[in-house]
VODONU-626991 format. One record per residue (C-alpha): residue number from 1; residue in three letters; chain; x, y, z. Coordinates in steps of 0.2 Angstrom, whole numbers, always signed. Example, Ala and Ser with C-alpha at 12.3 -4.5 7.8 and 13.67 -1.06 7.14 Angstrom:
k:1, r:ALA, c:A, xx:+62, yy:-22, zz:+39
k:2, r:SER, c:A, xx:+68, yy:-5, zz:+36
! end
This chain:
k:1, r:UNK, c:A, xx:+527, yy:+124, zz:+517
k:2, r:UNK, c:A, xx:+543, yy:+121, zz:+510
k:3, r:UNK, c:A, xx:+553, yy:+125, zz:+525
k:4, r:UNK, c:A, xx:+543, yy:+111, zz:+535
k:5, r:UNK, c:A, xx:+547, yy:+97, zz:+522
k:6, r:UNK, c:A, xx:+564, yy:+105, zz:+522
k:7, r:UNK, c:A, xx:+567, yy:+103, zz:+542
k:8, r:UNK, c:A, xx:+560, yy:+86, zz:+541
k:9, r:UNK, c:A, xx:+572, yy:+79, zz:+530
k:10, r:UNK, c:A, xx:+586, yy:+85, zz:+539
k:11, r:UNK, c:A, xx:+577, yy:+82, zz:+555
k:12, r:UNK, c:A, xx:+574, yy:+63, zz:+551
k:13, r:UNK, c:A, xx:+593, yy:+59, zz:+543
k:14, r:UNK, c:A, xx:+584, yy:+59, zz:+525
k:15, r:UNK, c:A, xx:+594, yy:+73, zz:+519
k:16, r:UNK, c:A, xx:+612, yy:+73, zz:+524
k:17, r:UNK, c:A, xx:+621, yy:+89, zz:+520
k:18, r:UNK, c:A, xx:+641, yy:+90, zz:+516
k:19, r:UNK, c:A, xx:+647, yy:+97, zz:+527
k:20, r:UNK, c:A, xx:+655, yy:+112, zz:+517
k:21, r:UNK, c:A, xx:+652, yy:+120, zz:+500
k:22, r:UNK, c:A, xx:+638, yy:+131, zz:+493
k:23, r:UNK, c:A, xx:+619, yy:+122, zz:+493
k:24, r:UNK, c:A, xx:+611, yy:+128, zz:+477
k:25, r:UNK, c:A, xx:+592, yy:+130, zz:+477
k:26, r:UNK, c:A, xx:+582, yy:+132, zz:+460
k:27, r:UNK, c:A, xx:+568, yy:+142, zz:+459
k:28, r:UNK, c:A, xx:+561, yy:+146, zz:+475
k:29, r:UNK, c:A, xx:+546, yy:+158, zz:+476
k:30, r:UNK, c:A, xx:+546, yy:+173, zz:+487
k:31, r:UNK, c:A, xx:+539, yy:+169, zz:+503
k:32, r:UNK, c:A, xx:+551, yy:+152, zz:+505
k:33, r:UNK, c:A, xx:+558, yy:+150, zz:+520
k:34, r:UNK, c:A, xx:+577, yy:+142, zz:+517
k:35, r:UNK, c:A, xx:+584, yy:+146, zz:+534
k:36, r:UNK, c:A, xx:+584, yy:+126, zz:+535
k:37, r:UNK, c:A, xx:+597, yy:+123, zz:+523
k:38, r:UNK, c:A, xx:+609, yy:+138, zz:+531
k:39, r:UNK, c:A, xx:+608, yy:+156, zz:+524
k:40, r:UNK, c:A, xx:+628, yy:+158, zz:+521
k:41, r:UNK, c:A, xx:+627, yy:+143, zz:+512
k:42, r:UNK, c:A, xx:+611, yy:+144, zz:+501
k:43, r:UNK, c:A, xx:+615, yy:+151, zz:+482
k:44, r:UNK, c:A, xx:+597, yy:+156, zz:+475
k:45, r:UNK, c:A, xx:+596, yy:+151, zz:+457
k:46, r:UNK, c:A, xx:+581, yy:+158, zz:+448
k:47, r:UNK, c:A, xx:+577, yy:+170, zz:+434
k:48, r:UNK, c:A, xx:+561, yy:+177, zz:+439
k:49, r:UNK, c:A, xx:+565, yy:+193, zz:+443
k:50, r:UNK, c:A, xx:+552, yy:+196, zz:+458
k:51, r:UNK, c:A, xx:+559, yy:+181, zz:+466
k:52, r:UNK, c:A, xx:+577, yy:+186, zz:+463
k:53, r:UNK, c:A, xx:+575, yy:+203, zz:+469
k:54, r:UNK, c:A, xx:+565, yy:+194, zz:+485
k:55, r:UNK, c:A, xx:+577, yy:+185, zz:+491
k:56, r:UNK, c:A, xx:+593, yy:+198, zz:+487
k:57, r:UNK, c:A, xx:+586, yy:+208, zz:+498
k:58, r:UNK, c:A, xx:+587, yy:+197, zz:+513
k:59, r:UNK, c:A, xx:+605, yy:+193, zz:+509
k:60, r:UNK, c:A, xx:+606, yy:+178, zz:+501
k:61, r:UNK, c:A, xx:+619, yy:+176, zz:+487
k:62, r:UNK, c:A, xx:+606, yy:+173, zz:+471
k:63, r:UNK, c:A, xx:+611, yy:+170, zz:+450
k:64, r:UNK, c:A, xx:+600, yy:+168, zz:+438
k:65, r:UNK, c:A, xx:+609, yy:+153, zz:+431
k:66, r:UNK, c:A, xx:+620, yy:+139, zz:+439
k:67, r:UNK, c:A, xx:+636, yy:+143, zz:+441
k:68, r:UNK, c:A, xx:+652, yy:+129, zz:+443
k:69, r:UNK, c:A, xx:+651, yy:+116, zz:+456
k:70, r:UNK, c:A, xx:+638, yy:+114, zz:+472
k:71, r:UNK, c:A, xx:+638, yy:+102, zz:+487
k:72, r:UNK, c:A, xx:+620, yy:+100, zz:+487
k:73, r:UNK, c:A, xx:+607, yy:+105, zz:+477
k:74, r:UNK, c:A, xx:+586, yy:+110, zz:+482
k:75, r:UNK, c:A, xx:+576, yy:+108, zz:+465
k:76, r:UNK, c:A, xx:+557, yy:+118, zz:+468
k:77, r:UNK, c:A, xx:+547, yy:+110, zz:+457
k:78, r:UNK, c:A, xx:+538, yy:+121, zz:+444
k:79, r:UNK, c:A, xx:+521, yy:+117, zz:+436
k:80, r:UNK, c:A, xx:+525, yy:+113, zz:+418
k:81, r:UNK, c:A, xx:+534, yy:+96, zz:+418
k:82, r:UNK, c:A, xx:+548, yy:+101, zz:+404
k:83, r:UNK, c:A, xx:+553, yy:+116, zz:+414
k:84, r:UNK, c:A, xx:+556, yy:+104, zz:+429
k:85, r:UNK, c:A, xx:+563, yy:+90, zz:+420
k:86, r:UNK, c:A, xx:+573, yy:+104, zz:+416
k:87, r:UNK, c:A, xx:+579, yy:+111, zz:+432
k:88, r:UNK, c:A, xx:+581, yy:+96, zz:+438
k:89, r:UNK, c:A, xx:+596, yy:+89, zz:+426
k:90, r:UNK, c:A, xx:+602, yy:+109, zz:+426
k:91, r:UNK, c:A, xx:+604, yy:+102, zz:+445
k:92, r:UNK, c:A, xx:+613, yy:+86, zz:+443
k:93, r:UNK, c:A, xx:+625, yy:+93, zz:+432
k:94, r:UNK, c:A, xx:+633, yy:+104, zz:+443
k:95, r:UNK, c:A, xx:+634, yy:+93, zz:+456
k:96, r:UNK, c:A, xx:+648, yy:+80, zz:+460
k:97, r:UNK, c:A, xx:+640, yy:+61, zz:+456
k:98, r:UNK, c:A, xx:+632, yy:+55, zz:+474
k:99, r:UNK, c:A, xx:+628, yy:+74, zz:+481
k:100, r:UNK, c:A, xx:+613, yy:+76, zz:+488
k:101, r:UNK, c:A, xx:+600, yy:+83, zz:+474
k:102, r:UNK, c:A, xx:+583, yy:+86, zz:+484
k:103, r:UNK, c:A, xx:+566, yy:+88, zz:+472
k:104, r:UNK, c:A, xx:+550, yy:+98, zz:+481
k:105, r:UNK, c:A, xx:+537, yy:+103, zz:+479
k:106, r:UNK, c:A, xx:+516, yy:+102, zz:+480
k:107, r:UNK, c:A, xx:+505, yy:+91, zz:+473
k:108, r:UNK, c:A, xx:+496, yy:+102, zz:+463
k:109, r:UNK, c:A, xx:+513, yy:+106, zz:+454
k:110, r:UNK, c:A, xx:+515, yy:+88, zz:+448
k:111, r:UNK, c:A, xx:+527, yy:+81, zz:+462
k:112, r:UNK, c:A, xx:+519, yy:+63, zz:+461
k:113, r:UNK, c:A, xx:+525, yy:+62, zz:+444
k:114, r:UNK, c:A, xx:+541, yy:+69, zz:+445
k:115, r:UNK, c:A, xx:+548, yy:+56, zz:+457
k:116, r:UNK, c:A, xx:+539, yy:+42, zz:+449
k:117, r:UNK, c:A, xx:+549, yy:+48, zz:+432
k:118, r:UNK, c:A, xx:+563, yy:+50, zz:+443
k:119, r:UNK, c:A, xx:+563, yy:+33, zz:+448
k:120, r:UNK, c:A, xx:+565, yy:+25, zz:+430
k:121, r:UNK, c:A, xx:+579, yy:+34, zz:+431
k:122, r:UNK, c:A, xx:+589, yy:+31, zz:+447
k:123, r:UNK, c:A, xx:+587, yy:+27, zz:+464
k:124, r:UNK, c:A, xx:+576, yy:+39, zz:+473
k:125, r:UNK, c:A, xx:+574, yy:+39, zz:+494
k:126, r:UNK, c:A, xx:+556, yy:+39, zz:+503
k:127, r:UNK, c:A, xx:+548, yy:+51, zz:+498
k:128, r:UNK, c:A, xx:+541, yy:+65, zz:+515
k:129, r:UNK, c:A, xx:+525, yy:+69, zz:+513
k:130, r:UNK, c:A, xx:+520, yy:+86, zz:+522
k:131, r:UNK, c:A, xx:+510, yy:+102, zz:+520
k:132, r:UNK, c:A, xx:+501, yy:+96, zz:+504
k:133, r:UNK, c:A, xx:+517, yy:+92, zz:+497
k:134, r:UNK, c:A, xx:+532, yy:+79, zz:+494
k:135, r:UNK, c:A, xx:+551, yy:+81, zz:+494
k:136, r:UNK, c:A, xx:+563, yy:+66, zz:+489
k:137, r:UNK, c:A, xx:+579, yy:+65, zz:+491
k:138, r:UNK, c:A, xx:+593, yy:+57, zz:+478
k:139, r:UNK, c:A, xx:+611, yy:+56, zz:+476
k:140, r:UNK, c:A, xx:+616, yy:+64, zz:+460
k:141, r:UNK, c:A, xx:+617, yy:+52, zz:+445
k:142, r:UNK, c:A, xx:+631, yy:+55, zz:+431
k:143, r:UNK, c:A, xx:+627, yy:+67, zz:+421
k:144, r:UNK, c:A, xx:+620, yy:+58, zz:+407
k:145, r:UNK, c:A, xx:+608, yy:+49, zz:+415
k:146, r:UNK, c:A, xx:+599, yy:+64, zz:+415
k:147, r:UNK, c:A, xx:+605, yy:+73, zz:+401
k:148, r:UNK, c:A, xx:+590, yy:+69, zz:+390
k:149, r:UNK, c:A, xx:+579, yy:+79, zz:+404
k:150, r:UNK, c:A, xx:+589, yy:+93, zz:+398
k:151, r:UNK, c:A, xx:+580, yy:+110, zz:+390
k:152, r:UNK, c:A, xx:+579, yy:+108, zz:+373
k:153, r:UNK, c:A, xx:+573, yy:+123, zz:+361
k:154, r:UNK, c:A, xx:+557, yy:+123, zz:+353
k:155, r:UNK, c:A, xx:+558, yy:+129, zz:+336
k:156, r:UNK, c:A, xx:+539, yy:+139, zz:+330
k:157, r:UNK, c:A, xx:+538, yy:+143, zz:+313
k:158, r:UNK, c:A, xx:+549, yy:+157, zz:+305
k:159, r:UNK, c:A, xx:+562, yy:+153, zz:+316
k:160, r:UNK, c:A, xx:+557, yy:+160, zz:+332
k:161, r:UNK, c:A, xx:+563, yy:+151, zz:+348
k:162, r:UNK, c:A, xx:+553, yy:+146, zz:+364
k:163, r:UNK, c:A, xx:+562, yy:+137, zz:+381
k:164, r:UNK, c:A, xx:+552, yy:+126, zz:+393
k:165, r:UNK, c:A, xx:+544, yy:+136, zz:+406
k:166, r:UNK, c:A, xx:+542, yy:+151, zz:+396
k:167, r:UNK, c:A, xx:+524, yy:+157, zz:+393
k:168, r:UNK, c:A, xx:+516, yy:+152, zz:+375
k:169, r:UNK, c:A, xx:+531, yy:+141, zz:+372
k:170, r:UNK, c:A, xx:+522, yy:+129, zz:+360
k:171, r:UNK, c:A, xx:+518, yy:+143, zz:+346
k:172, r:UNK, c:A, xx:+509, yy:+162, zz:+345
k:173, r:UNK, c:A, xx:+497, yy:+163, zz:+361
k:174, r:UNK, c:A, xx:+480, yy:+168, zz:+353
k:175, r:UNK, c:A, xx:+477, yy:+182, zz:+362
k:176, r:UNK, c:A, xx:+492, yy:+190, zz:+358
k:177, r:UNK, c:A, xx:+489, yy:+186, zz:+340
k:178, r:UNK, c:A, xx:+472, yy:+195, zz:+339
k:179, r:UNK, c:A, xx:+480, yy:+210, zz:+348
k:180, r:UNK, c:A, xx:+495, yy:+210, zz:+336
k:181, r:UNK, c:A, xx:+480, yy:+210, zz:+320
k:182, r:UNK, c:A, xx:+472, yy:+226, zz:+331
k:183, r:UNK, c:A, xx:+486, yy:+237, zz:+332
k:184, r:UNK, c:A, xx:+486, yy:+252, zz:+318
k:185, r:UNK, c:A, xx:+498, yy:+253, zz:+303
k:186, r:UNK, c:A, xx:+506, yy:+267, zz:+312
k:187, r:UNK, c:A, xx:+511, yy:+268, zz:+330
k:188, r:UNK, c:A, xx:+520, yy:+282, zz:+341
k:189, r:UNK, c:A, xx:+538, yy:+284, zz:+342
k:190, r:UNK, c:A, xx:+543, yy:+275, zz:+360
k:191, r:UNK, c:A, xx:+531, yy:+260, zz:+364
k:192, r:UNK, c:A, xx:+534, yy:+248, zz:+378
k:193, r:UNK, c:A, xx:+530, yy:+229, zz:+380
k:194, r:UNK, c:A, xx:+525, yy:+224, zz:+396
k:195, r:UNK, c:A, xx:+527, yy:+206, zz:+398
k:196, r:UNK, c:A, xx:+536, yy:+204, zz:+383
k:197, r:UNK, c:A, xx:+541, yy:+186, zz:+383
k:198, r:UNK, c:A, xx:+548, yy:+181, zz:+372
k:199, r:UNK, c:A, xx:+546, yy:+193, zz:+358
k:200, r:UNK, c:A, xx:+531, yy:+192, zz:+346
k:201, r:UNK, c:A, xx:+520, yy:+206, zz:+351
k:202, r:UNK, c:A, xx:+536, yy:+217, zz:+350
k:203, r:UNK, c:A, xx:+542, yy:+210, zz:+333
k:204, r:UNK, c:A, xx:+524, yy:+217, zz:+331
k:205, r:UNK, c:A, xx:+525, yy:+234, zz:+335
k:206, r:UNK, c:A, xx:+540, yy:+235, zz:+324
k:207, r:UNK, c:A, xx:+531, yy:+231, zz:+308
k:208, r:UNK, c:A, xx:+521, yy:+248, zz:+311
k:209, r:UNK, c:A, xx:+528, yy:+263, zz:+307
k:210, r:UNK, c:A, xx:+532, yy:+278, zz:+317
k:211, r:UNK, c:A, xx:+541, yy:+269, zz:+330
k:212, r:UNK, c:A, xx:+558, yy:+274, zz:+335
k:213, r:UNK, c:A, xx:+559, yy:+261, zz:+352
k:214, r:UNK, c:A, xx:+550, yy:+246, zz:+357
k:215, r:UNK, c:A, xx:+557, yy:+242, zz:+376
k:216, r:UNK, c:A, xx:+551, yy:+225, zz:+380
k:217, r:UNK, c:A, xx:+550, yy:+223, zz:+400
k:218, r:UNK, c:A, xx:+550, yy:+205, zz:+404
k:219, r:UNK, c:A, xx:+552, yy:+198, zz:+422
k:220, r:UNK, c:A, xx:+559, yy:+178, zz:+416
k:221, r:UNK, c:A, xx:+575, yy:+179, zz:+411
k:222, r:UNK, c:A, xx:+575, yy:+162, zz:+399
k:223, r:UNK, c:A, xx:+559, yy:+171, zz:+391
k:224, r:UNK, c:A, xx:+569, yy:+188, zz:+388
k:225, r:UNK, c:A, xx:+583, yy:+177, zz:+383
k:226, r:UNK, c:A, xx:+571, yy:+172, zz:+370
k:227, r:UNK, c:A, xx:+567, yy:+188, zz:+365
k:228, r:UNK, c:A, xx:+585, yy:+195, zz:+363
k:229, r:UNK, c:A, xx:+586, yy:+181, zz:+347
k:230, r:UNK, c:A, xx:+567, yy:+183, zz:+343
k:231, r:UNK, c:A, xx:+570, yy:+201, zz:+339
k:232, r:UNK, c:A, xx:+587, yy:+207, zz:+333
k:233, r:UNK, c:A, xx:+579, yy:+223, zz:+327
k:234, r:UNK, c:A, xx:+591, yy:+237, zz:+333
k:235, r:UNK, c:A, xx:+577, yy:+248, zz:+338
k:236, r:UNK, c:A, xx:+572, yy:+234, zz:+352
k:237, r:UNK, c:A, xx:+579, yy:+238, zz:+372
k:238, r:UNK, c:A, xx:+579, yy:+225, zz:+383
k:239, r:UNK, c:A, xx:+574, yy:+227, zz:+400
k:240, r:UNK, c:A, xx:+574, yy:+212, zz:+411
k:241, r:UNK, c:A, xx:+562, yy:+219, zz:+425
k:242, r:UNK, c:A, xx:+545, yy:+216, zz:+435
k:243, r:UNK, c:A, xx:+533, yy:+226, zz:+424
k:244, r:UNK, c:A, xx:+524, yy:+233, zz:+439
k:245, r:UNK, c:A, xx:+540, yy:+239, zz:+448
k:246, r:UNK, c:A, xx:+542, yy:+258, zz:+449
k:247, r:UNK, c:A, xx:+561, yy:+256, zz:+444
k:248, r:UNK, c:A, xx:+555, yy:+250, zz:+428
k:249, r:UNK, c:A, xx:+547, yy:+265, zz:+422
k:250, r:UNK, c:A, xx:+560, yy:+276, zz:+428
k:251, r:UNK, c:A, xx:+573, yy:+266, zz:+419
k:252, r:UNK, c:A, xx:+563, yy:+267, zz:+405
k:253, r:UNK, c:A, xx:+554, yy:+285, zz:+405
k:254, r:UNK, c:A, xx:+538, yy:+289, zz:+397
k:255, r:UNK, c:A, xx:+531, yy:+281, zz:+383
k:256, r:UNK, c:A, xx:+520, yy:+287, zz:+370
k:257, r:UNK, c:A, xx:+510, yy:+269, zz:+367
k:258, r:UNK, c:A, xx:+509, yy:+253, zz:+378
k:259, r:UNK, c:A, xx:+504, yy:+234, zz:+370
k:260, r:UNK, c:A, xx:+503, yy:+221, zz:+383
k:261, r:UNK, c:A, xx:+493, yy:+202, zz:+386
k:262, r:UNK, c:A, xx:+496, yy:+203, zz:+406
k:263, r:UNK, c:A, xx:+497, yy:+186, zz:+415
k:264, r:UNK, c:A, xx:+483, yy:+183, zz:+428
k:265, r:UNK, c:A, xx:+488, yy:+166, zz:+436
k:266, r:UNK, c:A, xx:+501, yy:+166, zz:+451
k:267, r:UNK, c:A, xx:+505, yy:+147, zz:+451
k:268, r:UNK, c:A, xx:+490, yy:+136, zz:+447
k:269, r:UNK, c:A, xx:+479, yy:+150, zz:+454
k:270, r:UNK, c:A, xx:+469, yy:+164, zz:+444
k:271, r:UNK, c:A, xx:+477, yy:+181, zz:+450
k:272, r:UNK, c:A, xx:+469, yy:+198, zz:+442
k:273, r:UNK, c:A, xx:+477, yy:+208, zz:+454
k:274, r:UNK, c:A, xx:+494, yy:+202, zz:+443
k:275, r:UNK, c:A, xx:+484, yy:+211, zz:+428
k:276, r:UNK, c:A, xx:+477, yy:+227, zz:+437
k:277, r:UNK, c:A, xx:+494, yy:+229, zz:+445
k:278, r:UNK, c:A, xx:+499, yy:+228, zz:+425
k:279, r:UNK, c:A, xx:+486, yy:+241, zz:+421
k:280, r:UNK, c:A, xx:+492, yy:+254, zz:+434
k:281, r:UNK, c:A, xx:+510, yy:+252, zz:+429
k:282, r:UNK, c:A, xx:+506, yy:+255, zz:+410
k:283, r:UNK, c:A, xx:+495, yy:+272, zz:+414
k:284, r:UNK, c:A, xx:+510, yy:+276, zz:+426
k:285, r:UNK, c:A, xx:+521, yy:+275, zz:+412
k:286, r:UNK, c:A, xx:+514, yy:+283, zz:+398
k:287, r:UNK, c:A, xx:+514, yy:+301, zz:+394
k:288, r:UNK, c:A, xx:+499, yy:+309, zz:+396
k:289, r:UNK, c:A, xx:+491, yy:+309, zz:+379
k:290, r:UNK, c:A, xx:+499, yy:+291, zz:+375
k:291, r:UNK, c:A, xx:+488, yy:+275, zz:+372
k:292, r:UNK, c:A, xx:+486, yy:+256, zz:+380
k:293, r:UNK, c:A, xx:+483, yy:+242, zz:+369
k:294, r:UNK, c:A, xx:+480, yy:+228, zz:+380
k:295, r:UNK, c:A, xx:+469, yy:+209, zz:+376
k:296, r:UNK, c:A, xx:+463, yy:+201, zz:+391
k:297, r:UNK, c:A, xx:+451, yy:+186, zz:+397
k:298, r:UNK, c:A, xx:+434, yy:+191, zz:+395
k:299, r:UNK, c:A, xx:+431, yy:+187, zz:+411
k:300, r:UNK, c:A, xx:+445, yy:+198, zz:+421
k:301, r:UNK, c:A, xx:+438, yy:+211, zz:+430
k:302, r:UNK, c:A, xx:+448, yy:+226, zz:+422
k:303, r:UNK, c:A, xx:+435, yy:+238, zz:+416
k:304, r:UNK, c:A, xx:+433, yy:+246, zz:+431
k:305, r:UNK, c:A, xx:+449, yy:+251, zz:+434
k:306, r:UNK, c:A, xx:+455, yy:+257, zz:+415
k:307, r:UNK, c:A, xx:+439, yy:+267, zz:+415
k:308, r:UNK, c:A, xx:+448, yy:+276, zz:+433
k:309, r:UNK, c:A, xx:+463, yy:+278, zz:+427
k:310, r:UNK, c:A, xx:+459, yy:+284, zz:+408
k:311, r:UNK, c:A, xx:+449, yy:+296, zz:+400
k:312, r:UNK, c:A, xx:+445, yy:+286, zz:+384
k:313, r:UNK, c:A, xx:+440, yy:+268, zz:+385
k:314, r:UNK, c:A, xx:+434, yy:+257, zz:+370
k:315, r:UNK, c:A, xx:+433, yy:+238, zz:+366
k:316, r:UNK, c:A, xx:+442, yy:+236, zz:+348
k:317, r:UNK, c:A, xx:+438, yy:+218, zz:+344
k:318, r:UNK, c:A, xx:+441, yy:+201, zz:+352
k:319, r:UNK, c:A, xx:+431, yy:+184, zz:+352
k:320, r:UNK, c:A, xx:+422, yy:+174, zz:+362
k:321, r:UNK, c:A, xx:+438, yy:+173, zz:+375
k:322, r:UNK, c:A, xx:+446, yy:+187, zz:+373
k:323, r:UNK, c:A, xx:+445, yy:+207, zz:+373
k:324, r:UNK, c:A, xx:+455, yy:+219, zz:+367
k:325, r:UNK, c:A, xx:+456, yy:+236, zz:+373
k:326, r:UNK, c:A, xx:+461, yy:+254, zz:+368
k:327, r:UNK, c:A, xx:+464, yy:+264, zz:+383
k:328, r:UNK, c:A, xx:+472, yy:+282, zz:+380
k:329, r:UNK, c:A, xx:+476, yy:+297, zz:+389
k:330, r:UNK, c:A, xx:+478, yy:+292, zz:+407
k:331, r:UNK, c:A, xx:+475, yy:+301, zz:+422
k:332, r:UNK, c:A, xx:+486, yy:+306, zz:+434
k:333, r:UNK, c:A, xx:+483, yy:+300, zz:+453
! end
């Protein structure tokens, strides 16, 4: 989808490279075609690990933050309107005033918005409408015209810090407050938090005794970023990883207990595979009399796996969204 708005643009004279220097593209998802825009040329700028790793492997040069000057610059607009307000003067900074900066993406993800915010802002071109989505081409502003767009730190109480973008950003999610309620006084030695985010079930853990390492696995760099000031305890090890990648656990080696609140959307888009994927990773890490705390969505379907891959299985508590679940001594498949 993006690659078809992409070739129309440049097809129709609407989006005018330069004709040298490195074309940075924010946050593309895995599955984007860029071949438009010239592989030697594109630099990949994103932090999700998945997507990094993705894109690596096909060659491409990829950072998870922007790096000096670019000629042109390909904003893929995320969902949550900060984070793209983000991305989007992240962008214009690094590029020369009058480059081309380019903003895509679907409707769903808020692109209507975007250029009309845009707009009050600086000129924008006509906007291409293709494959249920827009792209809009501008010439970079100076770089305080949008410097108010800039991500700015949210602040929770206690000190802890959030970025756009980042999941739970606005304050403690729920679920992971109930889980963090759940967990026993005393915990094993070496815990893992998969999905750590940006810290506050693995601050958790390390209230508990018994524990010797907390490894938080997270796969959004600004959210582990987070996490590195969240928790300065010296017993936390930061992993900046995709939880469901084998290379995590081998990096990590087995643990004796795992906490995690999984995610279960991919975009807009309810995903449970993204939590069962979590569920196999975790019995695929722990040693073989070690436990899972995990809370969940009351409506995921992940009872059927735990049950297959541990031998003990019990419901601990929740509310009316949310379950939490002890699963212990996993079985080997």
């Amino acid at each position: 989808m993006r690659s078809t708005r992409l070739s129309l643009a440049l097809d129709s004279g609407a989006l005018v490279l330069p004709s040298e220097g490195p074309v940075a593209v924010f946050h593309p998802k895995a599955g984007d075609d860029l071949a438009p825009l010239g592989r030697d040329r594109v630099r990949v700028i994103t932090g999700f690990k998945p997507d990094h790793d993705a894109f690596a492997a096909q060659g491409y040069a990829c950072a998870t933050e922007p790096e000096g000057s670019y000629a042109a610059a390909v904003v893929c607009l995320p969902r949550a309107r900060a984070e793209a307000r983000a991305l989007i003067a992240a962008a214009a900074a690094h590029l020369p005033e009058g480059a081309p900066l380019v903003v895509d993406g679907q409707k769903t993800d808020g692109i209507d918005s975007a250029i009309s915010d845009l707009r009050k802002l600086a000129p924008v071109g006509e906007a291409l409408a293709k494959a249920h989505g827009k792209l809009a081409v501008m010439h970079a502003p100076p770089a305080w015209v949008l410097a108010p767009w800039q991500a700015q730190p949210t602040v929770l109480p206690g000190g802890l810090k959030t970025l756009p973008g980042v999941f739970s950003a606005d304050g403690i999610d729920p679920g992971s407050a109930l889980l963090a309620a759940a967990l026993p006084q005393k915990l094993p030695r070496r815990v893992a938090d998969l999905g750590a985010g940006w810290g506050y079930l693995s601050r958790e853990v390390l209230t508990r005794d018994g524990v010797a390492e907390v490894h938080l696995v997270e796969a959004d760099a600004a959210a582990l970023d987070c996490a590195r000031e969240n928790v300065t305890d010296p017993r936390a090890v930061f992993h900046w990883a995709d939880a469901t990648d084998a290379k995590a656990a081998a990096q990590i080696g087995p643990v004796d207990a795992v906490v995690m609140n999984p995610p279960f959307h991919s975009g807009r888009a309810a995903d449970p595979a993204l939590g069962l994927a979590f569920i196999r990773a975790a019995a695929g890490m722990l040693t073989t009399s070690g436990t899972l705390w995990m809370v969940a969505n009351r409506h995921l379907p992940y009872e059927a796996l735990l049950r297959e891959r541990f031998r003990e299985v019990e419901e601990i508590g929740g509310d009316s969204r949310f379950r939490l679940t002890r699963a212990a001594r996993p079985i080997r498949t």
